[in-house]
Z-matrix of the N, CA and C atoms (Angstrom, degrees):
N
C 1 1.448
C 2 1.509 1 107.67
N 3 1.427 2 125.12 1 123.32
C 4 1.140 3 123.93 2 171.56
C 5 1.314 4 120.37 3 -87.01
N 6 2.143 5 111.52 4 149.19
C 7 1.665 6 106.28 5 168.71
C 8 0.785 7 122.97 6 -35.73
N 9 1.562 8 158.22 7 166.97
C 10 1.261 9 151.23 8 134.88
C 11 1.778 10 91.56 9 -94.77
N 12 0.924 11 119.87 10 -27.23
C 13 1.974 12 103.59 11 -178.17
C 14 1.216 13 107.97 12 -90.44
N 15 1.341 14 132.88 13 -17.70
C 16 1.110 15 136.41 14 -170.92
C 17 1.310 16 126.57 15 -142.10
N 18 1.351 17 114.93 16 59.00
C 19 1.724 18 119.90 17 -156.15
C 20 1.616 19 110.37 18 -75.92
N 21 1.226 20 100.08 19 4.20
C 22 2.250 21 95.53 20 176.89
C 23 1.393 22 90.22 21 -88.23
N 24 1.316 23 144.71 22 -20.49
C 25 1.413 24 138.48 23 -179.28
C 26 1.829 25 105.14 24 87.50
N 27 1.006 26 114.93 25 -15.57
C 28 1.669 27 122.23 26 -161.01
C 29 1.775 28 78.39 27 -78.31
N 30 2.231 29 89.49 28 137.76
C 31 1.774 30 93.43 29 163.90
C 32 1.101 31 129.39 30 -60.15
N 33 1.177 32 130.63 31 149.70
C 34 2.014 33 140.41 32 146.92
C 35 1.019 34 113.12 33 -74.18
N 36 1.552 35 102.31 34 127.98
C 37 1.613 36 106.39 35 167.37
C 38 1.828 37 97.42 36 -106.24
N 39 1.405 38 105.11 37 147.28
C 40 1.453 39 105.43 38 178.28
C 41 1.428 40 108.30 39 -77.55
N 42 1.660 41 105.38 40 163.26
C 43 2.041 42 91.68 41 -170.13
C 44 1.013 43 94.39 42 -98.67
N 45 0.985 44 108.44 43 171.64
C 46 1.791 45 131.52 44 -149.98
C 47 1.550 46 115.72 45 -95.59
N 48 1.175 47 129.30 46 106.52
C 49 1.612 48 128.37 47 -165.60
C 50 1.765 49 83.11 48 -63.33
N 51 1.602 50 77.79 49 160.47
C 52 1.607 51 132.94 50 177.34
C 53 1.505 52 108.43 51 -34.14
N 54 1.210 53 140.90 52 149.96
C 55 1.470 54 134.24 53 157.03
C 56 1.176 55 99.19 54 -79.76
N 57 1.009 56 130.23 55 -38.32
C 58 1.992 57 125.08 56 -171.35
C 59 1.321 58 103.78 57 -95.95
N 60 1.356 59 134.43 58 49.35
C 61 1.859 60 109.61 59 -178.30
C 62 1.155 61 111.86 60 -99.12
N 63 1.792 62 127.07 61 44.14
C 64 1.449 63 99.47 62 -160.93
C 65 1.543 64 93.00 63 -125.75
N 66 1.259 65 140.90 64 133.48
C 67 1.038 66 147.57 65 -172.69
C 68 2.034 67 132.26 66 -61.19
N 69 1.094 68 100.91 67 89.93
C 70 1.530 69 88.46 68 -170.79
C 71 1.551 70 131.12 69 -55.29
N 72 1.539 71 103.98 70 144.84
C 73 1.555 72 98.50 71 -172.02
C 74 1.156 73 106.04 72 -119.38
N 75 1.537 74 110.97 73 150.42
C 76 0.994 75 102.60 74 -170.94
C 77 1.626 76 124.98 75 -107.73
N 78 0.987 77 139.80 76 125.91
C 79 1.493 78 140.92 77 -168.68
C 80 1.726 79 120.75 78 -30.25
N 81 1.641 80 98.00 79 130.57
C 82 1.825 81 94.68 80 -163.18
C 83 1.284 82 103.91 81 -91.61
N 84 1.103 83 148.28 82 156.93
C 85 1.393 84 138.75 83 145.78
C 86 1.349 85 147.04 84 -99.28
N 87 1.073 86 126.76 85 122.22
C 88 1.214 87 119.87 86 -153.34
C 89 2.376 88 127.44 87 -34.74
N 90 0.817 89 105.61 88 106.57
C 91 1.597 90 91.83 89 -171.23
C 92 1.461 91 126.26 90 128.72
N 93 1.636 92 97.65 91 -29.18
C 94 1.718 93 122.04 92 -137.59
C 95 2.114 94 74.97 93 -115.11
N 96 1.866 95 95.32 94 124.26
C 97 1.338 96 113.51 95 172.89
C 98 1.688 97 105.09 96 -54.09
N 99 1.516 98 92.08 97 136.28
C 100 2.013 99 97.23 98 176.17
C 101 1.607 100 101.41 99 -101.31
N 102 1.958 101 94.44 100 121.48
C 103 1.729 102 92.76 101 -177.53
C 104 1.501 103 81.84 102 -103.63
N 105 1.442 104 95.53 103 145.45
C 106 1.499 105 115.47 104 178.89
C 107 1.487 106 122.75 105 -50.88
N 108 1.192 107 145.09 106 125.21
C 109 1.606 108 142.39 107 -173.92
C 110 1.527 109 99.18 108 -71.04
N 111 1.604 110 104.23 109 141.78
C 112 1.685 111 106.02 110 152.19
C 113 1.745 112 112.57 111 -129.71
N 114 1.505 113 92.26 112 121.66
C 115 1.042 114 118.32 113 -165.02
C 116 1.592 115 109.63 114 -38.43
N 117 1.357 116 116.47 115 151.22
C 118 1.294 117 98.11 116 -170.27
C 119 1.729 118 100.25 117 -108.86
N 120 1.291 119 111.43 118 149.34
C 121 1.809 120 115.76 119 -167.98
C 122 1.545 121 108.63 120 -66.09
N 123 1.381 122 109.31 121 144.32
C 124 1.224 123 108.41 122 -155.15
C 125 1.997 124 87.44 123 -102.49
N 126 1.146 125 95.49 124 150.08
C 127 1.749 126 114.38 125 -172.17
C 128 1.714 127 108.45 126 -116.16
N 129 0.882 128 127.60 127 96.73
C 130 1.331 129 132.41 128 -172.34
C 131 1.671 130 98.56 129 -60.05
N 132 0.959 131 113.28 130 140.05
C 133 1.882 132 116.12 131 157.14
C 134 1.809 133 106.18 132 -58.77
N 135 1.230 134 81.83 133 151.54
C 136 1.649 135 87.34 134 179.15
C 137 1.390 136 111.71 135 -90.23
N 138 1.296 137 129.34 136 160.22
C 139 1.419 138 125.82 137 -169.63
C 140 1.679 139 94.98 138 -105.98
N 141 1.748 140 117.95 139 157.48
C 142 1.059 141 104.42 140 -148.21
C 143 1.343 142 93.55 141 -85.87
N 144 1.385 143 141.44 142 177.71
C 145 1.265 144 168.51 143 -94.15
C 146 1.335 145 109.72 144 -157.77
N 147 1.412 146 115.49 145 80.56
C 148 1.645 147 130.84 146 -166.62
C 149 1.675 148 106.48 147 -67.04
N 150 1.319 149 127.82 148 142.14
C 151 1.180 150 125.88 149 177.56
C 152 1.559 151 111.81 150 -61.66
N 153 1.439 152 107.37 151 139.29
C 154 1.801 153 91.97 152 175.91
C 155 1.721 154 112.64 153 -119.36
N 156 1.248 155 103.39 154 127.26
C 157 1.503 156 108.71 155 170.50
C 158 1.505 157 147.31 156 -16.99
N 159 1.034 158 144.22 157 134.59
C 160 1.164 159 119.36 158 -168.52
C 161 1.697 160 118.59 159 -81.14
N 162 1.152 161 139.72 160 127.55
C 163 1.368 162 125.96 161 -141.90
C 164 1.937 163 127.15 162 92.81
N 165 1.235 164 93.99 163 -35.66
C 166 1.547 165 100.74 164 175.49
C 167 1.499 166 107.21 165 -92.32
N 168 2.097 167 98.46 166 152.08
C 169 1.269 168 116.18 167 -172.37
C 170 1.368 169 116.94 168 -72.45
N 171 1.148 170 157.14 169 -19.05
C 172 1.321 171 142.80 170 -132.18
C 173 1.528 172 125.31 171 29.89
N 174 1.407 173 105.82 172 119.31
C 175 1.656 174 95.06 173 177.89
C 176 1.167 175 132.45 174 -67.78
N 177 1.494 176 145.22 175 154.50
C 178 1.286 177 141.34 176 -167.49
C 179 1.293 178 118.37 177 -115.06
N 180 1.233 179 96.02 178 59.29
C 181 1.557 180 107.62 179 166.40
C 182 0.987 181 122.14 180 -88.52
N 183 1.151 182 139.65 181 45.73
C 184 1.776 183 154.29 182 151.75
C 185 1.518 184 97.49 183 -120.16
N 186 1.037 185 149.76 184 -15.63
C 187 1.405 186 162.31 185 -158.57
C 188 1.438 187 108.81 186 -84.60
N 189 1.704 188 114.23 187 112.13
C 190 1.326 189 104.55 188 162.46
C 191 1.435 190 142.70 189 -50.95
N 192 1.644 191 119.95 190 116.94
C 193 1.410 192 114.04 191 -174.42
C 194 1.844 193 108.55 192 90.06
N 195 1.690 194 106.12 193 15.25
C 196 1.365 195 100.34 194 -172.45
C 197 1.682 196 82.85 195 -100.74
N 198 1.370 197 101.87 196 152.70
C 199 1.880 198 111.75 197 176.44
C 200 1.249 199 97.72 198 -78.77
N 201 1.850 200 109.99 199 143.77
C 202 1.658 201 89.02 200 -178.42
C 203 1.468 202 113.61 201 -98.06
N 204 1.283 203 130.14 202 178.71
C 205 1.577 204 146.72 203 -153.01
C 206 1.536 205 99.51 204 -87.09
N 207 1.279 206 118.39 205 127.67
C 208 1.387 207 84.63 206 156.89
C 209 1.221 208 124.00 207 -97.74
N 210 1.645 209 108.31 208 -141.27
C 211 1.200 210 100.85 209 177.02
C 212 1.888 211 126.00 210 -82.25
N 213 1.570 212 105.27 211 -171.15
C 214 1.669 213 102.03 212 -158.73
C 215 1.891 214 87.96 213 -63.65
N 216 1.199 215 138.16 214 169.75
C 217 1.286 216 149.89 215 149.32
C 218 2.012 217 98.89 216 59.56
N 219 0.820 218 131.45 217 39.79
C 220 1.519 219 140.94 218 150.42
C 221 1.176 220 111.10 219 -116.00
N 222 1.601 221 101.68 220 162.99
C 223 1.553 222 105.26 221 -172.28
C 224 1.674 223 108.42 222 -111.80
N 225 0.818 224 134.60 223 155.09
C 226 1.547 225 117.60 224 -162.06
C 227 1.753 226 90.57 225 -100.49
N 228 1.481 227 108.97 226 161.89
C 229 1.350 228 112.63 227 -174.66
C 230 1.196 229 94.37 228 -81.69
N 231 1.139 230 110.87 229 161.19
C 232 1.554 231 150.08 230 152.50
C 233 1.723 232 124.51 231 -23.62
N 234 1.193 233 144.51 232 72.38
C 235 1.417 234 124.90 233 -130.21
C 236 2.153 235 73.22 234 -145.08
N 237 1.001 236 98.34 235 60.16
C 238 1.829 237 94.48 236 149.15
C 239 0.976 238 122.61 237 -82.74
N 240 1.781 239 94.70 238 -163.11
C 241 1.763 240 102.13 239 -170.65
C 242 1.848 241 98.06 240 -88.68
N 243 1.433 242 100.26 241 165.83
C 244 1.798 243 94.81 242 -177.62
C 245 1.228 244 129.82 243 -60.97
N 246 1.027 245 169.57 244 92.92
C 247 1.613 246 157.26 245 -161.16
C 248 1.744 247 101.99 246 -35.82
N 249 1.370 248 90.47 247 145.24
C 250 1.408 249 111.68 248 177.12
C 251 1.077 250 116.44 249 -79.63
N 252 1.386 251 148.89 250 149.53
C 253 1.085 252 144.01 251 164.13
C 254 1.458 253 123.12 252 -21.14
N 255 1.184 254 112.24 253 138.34
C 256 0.951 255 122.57 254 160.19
C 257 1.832 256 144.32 255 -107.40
N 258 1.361 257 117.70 256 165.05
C 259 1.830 258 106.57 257 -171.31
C 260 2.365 259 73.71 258 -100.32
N 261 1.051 260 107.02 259 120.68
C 262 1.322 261 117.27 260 165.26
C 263 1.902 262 108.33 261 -106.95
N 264 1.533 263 117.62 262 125.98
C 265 1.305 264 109.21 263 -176.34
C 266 1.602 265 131.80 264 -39.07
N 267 0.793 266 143.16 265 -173.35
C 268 2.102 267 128.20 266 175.28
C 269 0.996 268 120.36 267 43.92
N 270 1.682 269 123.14 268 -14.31
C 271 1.539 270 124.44 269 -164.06
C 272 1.826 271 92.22 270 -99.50
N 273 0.994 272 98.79 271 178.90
C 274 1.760 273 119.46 272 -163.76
C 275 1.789 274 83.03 273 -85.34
N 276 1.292 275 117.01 274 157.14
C 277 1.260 276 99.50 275 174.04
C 278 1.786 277 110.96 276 -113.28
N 279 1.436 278 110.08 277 151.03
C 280 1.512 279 117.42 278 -178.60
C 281 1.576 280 113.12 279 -87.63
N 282 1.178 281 136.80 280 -8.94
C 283 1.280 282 130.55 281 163.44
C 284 1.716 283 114.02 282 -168.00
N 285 1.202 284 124.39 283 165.23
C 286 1.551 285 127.85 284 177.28
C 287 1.350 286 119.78 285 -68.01
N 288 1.148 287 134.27 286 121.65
C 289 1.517 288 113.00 287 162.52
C 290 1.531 289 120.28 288 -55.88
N 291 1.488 290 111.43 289 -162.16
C 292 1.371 291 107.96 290 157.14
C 293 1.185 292 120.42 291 -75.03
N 294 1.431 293 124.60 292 -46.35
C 295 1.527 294 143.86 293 -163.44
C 296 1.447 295 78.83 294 -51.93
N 297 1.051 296 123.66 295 -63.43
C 298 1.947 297 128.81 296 -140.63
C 299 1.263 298 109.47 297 -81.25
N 300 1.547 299 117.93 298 -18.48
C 301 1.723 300 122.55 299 169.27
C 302 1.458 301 90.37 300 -80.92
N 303 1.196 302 144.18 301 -47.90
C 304 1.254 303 133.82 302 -161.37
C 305 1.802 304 119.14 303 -72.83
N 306 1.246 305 83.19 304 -41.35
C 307 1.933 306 94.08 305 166.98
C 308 1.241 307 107.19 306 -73.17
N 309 1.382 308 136.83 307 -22.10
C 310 1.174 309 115.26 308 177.73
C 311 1.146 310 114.21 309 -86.77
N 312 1.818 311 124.08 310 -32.36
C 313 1.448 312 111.48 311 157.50
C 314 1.147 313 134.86 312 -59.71
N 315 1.601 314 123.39 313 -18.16
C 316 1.452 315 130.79 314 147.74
C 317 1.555 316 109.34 315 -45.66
N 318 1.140 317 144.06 316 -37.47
C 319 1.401 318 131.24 317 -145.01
C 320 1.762 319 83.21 318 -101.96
N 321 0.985 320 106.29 319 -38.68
C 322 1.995 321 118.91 320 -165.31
C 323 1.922 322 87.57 321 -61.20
N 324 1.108 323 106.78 322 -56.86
C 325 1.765 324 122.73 323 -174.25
C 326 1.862 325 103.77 324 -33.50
N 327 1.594 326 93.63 325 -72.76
C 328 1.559 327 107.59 326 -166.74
C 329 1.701 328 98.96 327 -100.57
N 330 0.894 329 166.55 328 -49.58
C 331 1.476 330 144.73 329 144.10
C 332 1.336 331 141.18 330 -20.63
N 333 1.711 332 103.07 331 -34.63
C 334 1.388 333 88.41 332 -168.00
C 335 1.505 334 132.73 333 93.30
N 336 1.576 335 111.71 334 177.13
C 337 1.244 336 125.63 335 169.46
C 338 1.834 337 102.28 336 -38.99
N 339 1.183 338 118.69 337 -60.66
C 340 1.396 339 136.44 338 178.24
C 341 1.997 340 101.13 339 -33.43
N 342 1.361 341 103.84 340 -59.16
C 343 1.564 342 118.01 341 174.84
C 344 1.353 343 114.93 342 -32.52
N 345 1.288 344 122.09 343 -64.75
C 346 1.549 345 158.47 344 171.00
C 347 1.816 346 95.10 345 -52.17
N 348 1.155 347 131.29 346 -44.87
C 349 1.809 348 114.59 347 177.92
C 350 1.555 349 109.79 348 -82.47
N 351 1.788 350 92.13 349 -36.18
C 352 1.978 351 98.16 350 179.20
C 353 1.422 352 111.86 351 -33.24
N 354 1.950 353 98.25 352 -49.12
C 355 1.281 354 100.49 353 -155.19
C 356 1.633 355 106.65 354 -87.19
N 357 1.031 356 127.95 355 -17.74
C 358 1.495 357 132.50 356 -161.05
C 359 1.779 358 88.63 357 -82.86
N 360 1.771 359 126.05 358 -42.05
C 361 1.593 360 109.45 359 -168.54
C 362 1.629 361 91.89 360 -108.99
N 363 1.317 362 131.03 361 30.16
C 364 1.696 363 99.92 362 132.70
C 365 1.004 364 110.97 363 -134.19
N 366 1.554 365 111.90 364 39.62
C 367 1.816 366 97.95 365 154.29
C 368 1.696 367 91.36 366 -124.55
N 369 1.276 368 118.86 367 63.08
C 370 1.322 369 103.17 368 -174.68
C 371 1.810 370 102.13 369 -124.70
N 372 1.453 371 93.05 370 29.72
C 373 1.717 372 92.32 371 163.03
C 374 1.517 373 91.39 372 -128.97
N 375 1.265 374 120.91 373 -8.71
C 376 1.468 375 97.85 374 165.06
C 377 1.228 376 156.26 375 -105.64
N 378 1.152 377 144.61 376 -179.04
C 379 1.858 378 120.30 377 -151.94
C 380 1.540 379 114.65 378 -67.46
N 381 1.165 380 127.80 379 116.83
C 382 1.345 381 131.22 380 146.35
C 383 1.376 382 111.03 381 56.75
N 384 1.702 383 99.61 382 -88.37
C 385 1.196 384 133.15 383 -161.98
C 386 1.751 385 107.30 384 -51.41
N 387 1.343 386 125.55 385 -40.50
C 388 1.339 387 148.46 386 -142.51
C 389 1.540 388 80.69 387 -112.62
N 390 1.416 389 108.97 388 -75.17
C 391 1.813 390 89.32 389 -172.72
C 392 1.509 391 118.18 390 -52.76
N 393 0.958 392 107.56 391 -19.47
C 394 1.812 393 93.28 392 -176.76
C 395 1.253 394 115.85 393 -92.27
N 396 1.674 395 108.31 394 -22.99
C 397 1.555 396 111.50 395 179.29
C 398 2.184 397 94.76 396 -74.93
N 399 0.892 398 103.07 397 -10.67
C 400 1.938 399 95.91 398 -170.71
C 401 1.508 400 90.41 399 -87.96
N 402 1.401 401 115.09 400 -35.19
C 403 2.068 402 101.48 401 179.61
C 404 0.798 403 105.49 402 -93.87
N 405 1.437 404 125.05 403 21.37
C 406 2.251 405 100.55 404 168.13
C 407 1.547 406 90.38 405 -130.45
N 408 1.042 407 127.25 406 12.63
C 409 1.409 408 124.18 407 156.25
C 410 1.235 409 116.64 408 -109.85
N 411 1.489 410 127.55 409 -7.61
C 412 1.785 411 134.57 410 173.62
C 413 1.949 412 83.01 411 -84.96
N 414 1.301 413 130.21 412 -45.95
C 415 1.894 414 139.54 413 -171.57
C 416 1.430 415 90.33 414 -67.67
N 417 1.437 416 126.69 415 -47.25
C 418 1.830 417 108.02 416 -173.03
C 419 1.761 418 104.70 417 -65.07
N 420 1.257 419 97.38 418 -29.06
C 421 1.755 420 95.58 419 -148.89
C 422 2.139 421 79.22 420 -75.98
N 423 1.111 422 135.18 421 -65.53
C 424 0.971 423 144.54 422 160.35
C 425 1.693 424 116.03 423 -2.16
N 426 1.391 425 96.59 424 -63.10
C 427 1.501 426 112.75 425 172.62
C 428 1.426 427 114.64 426 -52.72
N 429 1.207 428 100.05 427 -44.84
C 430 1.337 429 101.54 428 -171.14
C 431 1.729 430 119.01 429 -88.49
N 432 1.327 431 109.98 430 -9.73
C 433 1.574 432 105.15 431 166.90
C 434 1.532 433 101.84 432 -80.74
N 435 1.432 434 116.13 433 -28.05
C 436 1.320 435 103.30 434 178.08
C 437 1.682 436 106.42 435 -66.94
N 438 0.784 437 127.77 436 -49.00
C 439 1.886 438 128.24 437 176.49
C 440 1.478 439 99.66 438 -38.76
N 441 1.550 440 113.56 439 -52.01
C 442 1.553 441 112.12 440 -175.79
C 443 1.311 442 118.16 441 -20.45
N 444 2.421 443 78.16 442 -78.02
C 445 1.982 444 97.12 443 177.54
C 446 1.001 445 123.59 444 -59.01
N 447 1.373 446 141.81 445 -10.97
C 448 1.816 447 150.28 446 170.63
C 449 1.922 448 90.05 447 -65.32
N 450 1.179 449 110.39 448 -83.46
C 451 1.613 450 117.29 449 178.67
C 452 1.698 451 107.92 450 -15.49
N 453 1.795 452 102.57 451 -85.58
C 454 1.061 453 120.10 452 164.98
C 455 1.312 454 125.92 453 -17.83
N 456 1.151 455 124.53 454 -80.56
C 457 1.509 456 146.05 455 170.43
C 458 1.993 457 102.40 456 -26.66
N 459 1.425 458 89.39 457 -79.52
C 460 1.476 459 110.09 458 -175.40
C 461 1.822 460 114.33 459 -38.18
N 462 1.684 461 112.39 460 -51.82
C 463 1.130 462 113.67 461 -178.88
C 464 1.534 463 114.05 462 -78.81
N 465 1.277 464 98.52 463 -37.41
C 466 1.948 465 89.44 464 156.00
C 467 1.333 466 112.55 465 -39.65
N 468 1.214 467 126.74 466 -76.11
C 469 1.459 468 149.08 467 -150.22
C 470 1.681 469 84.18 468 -49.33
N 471 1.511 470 117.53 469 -72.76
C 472 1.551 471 114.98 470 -173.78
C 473 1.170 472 125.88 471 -46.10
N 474 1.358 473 103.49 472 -38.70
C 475 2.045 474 105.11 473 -175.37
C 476 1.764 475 90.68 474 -76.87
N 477 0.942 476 137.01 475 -44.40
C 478 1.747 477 136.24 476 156.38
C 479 1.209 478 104.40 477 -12.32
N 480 1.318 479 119.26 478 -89.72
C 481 1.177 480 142.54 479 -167.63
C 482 1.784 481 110.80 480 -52.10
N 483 0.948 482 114.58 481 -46.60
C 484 1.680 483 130.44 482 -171.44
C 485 1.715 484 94.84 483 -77.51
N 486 1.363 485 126.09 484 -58.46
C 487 1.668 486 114.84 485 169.67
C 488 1.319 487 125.88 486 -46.52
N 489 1.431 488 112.96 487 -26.50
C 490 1.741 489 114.15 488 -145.26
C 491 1.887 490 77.29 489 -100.15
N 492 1.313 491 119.22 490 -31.93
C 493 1.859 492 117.60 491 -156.51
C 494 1.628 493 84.23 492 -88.45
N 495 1.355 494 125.63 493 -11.51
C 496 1.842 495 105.43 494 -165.06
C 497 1.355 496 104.69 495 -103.05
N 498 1.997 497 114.96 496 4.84
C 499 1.395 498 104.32 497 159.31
C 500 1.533 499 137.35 498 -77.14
N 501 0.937 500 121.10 499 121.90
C 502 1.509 501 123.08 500 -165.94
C 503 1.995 502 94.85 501 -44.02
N 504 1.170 503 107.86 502 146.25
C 505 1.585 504 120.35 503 169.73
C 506 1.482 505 119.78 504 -80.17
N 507 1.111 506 126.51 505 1.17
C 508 1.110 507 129.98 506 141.92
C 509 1.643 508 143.27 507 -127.80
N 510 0.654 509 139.71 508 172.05
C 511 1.579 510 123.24 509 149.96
C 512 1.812 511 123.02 510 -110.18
N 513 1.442 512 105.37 511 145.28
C 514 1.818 513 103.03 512 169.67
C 515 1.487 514 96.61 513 -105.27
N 516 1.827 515 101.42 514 134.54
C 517 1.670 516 106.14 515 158.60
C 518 1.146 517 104.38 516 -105.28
């Protein structure tokens, strides 16, 4: 199984806090109400200021909304976009897969009208989106056995029709 944060495999060492990080306090006096301290934000020193190439951008790490750098030989974390919802097992579900639009037009196919209620009362604790996508894909699959028997029906009817007209109208004994 590979890192996903760290795909060269080489260890991280964490960087090394501050020599000064410790917060000064300031002397209480006897009598005198204690208002609570807020810590004051800590400002890293800047690292010094590498020459930049001629042709190259400079990075914008003073830049609002720029991710910051880390350090020399670390890999910076992982900072995508959020994951989308997800269908999590026991939970109500937020949308159909493929498999599950397709089984439900299977059930619409060979069920029937019947297919089309299956699907409307057991997805009826789940969101919206999912129950309605499970009854108009149990109604396509439905639709489409009806197209079958139209097909079906119809080409019967013709090969019917085409046997019964290619008997001669009389017979000779």
């Amino acid at each position: 199984m590979s890192d996903t944060i760290n795909p060269s495999g080489a260890p991280q060492t964490p960087p090394e806090a501050p020599v000064n990080s410790q917060i000064p306090v300031a002397p209480q006096h006897a009598g005198a109400p204690v208002a609570p301290e807020v810590p004051q934000a800590f400002q890293a020193e800047a690292p010094a200021a590498e020459p930049v190439a001629a042709g190259q951008v400079p990075p914008a790490a003073g830049m609002p909304g720029a991710a910051p750098v880390p350090p020399m030989g670390q890999v910076p974390p992982f900072q995508g976009q959020a994951p989308a919802q997800q269908n999590i097992p026991g939970m109500p579900l937020f949308q159909l897969t493929g498999g599950m639009k397709f089984g439900w037009a299977v059930v619409g196919f060979f069920v029937g009208p019947i297919g089309i209620l299956l699907a409307w009362l057991t997805n009826a604790h789940n969101f919206p989106e999912a129950k309605s996508a499970a009854v108009k894909f149990s109604l396509f699959g439905f639709l489409a056995q009806f197209l079958v028997w139209i097909l079906v029906v119809g080409l019967f009817g013709c090969a019917a029709c085409a046997a019964v007209s290619s008997i001669p109208p009389h017979y000779y004994y």
